[in-house]
Each structure stands twice: as structure tokens, then as C-alpha cells.
C-alpha positions as CSV (number, residue, x, y, z in Angstrom):
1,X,14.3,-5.4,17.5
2,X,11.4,-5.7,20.1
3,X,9.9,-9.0,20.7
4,X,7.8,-8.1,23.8
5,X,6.9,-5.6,26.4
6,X,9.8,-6.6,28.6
7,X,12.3,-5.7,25.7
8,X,10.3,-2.7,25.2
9,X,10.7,-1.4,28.4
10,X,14.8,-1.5,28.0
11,X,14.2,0.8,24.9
12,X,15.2,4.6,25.4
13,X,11.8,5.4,23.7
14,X,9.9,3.5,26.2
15,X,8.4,6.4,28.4
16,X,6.7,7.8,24.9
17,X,4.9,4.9,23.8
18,X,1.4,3.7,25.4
19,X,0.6,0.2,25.7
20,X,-3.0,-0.8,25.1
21,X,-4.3,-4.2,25.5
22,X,-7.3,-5.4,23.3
23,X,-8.2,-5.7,19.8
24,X,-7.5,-3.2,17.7
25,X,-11.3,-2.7,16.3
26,X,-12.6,-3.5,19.6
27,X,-15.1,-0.1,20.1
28,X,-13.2,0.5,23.5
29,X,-9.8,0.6,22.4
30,X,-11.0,2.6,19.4
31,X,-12.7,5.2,21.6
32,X,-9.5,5.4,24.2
33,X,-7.2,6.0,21.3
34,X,-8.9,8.6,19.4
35,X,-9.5,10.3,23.1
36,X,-5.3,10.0,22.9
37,X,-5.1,11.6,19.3
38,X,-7.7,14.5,19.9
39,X,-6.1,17.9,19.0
40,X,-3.0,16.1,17.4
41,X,-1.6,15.8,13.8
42,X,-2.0,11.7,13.8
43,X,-0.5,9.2,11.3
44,X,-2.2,5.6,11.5
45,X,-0.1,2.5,11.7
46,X,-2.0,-1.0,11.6
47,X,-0.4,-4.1,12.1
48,X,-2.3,-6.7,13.4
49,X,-4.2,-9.5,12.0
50,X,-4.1,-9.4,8.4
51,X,-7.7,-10.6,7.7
52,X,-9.5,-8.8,5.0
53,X,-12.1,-8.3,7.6
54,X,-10.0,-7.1,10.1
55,X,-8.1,-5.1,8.2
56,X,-11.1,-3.9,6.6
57,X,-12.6,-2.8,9.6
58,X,-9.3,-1.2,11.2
59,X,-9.4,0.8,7.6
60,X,-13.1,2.0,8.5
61,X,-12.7,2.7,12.5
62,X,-9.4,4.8,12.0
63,X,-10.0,6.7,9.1
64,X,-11.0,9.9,10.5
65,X,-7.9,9.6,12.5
66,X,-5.4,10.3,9.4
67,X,-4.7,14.1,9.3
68,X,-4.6,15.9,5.5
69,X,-1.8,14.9,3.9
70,X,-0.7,12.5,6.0
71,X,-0.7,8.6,5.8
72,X,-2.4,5.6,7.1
73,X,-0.3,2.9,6.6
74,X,-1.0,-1.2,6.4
75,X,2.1,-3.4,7.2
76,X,2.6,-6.6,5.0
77,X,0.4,-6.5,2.3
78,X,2.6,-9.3,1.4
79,X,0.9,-11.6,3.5
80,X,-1.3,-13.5,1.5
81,X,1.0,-14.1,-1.8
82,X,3.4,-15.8,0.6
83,X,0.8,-17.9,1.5
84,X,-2.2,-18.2,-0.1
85,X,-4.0,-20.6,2.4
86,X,-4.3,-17.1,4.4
87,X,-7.0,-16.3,2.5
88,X,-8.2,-12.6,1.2
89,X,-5.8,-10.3,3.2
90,X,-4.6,-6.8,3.3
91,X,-5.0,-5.8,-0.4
92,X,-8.3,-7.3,-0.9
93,X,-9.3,-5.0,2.0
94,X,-7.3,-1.4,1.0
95,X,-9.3,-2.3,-2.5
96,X,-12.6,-2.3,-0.8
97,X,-11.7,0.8,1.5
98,X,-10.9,2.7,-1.7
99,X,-14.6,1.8,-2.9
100,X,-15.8,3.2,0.5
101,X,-13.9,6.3,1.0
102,X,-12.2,8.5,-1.0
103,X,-10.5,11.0,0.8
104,X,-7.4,8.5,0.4
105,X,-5.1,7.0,-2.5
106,X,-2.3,4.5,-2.8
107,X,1.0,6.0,-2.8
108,X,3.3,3.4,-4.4
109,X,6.3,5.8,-4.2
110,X,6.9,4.6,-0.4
111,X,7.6,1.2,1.6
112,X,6.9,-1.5,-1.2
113,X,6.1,-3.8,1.7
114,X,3.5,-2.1,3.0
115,X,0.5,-0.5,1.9
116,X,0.6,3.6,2.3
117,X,-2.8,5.2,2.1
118,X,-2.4,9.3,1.8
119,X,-5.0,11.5,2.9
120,X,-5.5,14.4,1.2
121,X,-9.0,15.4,1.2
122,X,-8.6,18.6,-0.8
């Protein structure tokens, strides 16, 4: 398991993974990673702060991201029924995004930890 970038840098994977610094829905970090995806087949990992804003927001900026029938997926949507001072959280947010935009579904058949969004626009 990685803890930090100094572990990370001992893994044999290291010299195909980017590190960017910043928040995740900060405008410039959004704009350098979509520059990174442009022309490729991208599947959307978030894993951050598990805020319903947040995550609603991360949802919203890397949307467009998701190639067809591929899958954005939300880690620990767990979160807030293991602790419920957390507050609204990851599923509160997916169930908003589904409101918003409905090029994507749940897909309940993978990771039951997690939250998969597919995309499959057609």
C-alpha cells in the first residue's frame, strides 16, 4: 500500500503516474488534467473529500471526461453511514448528479464500496 509520495516513488508504476498538487475542483488543476486526457479513452477516479459539495462538484467538472461506456467511479460511499456526524456525503451527491445529468447510471453490479457511474450516452 502507498501512504505517500516517497513510497510511491519505490513503486514499479511510478514513472506512469503524474502527481498534481491542488484541489481536485480547483479550475487549474481541472483544466491541466483534461489538457492530459485530450485524445484519450479516460476513466474518472475521485477520491478526495467526501463532502456532498465536493463531491458534487468533482461529479460536475469531470463529467465530460468519462468516455462511452466507460465509468466514473466515487470511492467510499460508505463514508457517511459509518459516521453520520460527516454529514451529507458521497451518495447524497451521485443522487443529485443523476438529477443533473443523464448520460450516466449506477451500476450496482461492481465494487459495492464504491459508487460506479457508467456512461453510456447512446
Amino acid at each position: 500500500s502507498i501512504r505517500c509520495v516517497d513510497d510511491a516513488a519505490k513503486h514499479k508504476l511510478w514513472n506512469r503516474v503524474d502527481w498534481i498538487t491542488g484541489s481536485s475542483i480547483d479550475p487549474d488543476v481541472v483544466a491541466d488534467i483534461y489538457r492530459r486526457c485530450r485524445g484519450k479513452r479516460t476513466m474518472v477516479i475521485l477520491d478526495s473529500d467526501h463532502s456532498a459539495d465536493h463531491v458534487g462538484s468533482e461529479l460536475d467538472a469531470y463529467a465530460d471526461l468519462v468516455a462511452p461506456g466507460s465509468y466514473m467511479i466515487a470511492q467510499d460511499g460508505f463514508v457517511s453511514d459509518l459516521d453520520p456526524a460527516h454529514g451529507p456525503g458521497l451518495r447524497e451527491a451521485i443522487e443529485k448528479f443523476f438529477e443533473r445529468d443523464r448520460r450516466f447510471q449506477s451500476d450496482p453490479s461492481r465494487e459495492p464500496m464504491s459508487a460506479e457511474l457508467s456512461s453510456d450516452p447512446g
